[in-house]
C-alpha angles and dihedrals in degrees: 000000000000111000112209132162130243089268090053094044082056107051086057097038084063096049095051078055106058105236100092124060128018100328118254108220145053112197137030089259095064105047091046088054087048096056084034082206129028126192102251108157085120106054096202096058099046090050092060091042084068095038084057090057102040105053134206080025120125131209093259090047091051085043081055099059093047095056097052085056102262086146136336134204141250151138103285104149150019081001087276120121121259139163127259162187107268085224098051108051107100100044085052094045080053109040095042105025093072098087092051102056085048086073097038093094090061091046090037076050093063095039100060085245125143119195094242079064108048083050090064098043084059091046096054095041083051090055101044087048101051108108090005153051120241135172143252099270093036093061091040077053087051099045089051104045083058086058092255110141099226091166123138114353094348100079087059089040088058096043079045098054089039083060103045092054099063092255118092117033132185115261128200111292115255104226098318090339120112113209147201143215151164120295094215086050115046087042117024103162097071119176122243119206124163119249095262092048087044088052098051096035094065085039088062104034081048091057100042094053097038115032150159086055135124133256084255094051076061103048097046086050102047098028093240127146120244094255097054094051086049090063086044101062089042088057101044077061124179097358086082136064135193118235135183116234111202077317103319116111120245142175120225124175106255094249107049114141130226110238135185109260096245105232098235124028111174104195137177122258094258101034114136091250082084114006081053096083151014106232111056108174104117091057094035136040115224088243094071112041094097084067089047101052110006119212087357092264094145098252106116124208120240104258144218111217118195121190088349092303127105099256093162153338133245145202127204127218113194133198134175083248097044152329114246112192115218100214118205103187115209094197133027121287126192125220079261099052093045089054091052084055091044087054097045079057098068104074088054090065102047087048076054088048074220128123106252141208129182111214127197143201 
């Protein structure tokens, strides 16, 4: 067992990652197989998840890939969106969601819902999907010219439990509008592992993309009791190794390679580097987790890391002439190191194809 410190956990976490080192891939498809999931409920930040770690690509070009079925999205686990391998929707739906329809009768309870309802919601979405995309309005219209009530939250809670059930999925907006289609039509060729090679493949895939963690940094992320990622990491076998971390236990893939901690990341507010585990305290200080997540209300801020480590937030304006990112630093920057985050800026706005200014306090 390999003994590192918190600065050499880092430097491979980021490179599991896949923000630190040459990068690995080289399309959409294959980062999102790497990860295996990607938090993915705010388009826009997932989108330039994948731009940071396909460089040199823009948001069209990313646009692009998902409209020609790199990856898809849909509501894997913990019945929040995420991004995902086209191949792989239906054994994750089934190995981590479910966790998330045991609660829906309670949810189904508050919003006036029976479950003869929300079947048929799922059978007459089935039904208008079926050949075509269409978008969220135009399933809640569906729903209710079938004299099925989809005001308020029960319109998301239908597309949700479509979803869930391995009917409906969410295709590529058109324009602003998010989509949906079939399943069994936007991605046919599904792949069909059994439990125990479903199990140990997102272990795996969990691990490569985000060691060195801990069993518990898995189970928090995929939603999976500790038993379960126990057999997941036995089964993954050899292809991964356990590591100490300043005296806490952690799981890296064997091959993980050490990689230089680059000086200025600018990510978006869901990216893996921090939705990727529960416990955070190699990449943010304590101190800072009310800027990151205000309120704790789950929505997270998109970040500066320097050196690996949470230094501000940021917020993005943009125009059809140019974006303009409003910086809060958390911890004093000089002028040299404001010009170092200017400068990290200014591949976001060529993956924007936009002009683009930082503005500070």
């Amino acid at each position: 067992m390999a003994d590192l410190t918190a600065a050499g956990a880092l430097r491979l976490r980021l490179g599991s990652l896949l923000l630190a080192g040459p990068p690995r891939h080289t399309t959409v498809a294959g980062v999102v197989e790497w990860f295996g999931a990607m938090q993915g409920q705010d388009l826009a930040s997932v989108m330039w998840s994948l731009g940071l770690r396909l460089p040199g690509t823009t948001a069209a070009g990313v646009h692009e890939a998902l409209e020609r079925r790199e990856a898809l999205r849909t509501w894997p686990m913990r019945g929040t969106v995420h991004l995902v391998p086209c191949r792989d929707a239906r054994w994750l739906l089934a190995l981590t969601g479910e966790r998330a329809l045991a609660g829906v009768a309670s949810r189904r309870a508050t919003l006036g819902l029976t479950e003869a309802m929300a079947d048929r919601g799922v059978e007459v979405l089935a039904a208008a999907l079926a050949g075509r995309r269409l978008t969220r309005a135009e399933c809640v219209q569906v729903l209710a010219d079938a004299g099925i009530t989809a005001s308020g939250q029960i319109g998301y809670h239908m597309l949700w439990y479509a979803s869930q059930r391995g009917v409906a999925c969410i295709a590529p907006n058109a324009g602003k509008e998010q989509t949906f289609a079939l399943l069994s039509d936007w991605a046919p060729d599904q792949a069909t592992p059994t439990p125990d090679e479903a199990l140990a493949t997102l272990t795996l895939r969990y691990y490569r993309s985000h060691g060195p963690a801990t069993r518990a940094d898995l189970g928090r992320w995929a939603g999976l009791k500790i038993a379960e990622v126990r057999r997941g990491v036995a089964a993954a076998g050899d292809a991964l190794t356990t590591v100490t971390v300043d005296g806490t236990e952690m799981i890296v893939a064997s091959d993980a390679l050490d990689a230089d901690v680059p000086p200025v990341l600018v990510l978006p507010g869901f990216d893996e580097y921090l939705l990727g585990y529960k416990d955070r305290s190699l990449m943010l200080d304590d101190a800072h987790k009310q800027a990151i997540v205000p309120g704790n209300n789950g929505v997270f801020q998109p970040t500066v890391v320097l050196a690996g480590r949470v230094a501000a937030t940021w917020r993005r304006t943009v125009t059809a002439k140019a974006v303009t990112v409003d910086v809060r630093p958390l911890t004093p920057l000089d002028g040299a190191g404001r010009a170092r985050v200017e400068a990290a800026f200014e591949p976001y706005a060529a993956y924007l194809g936009l002009p683009g200014r930082v503005r500070w306090p």
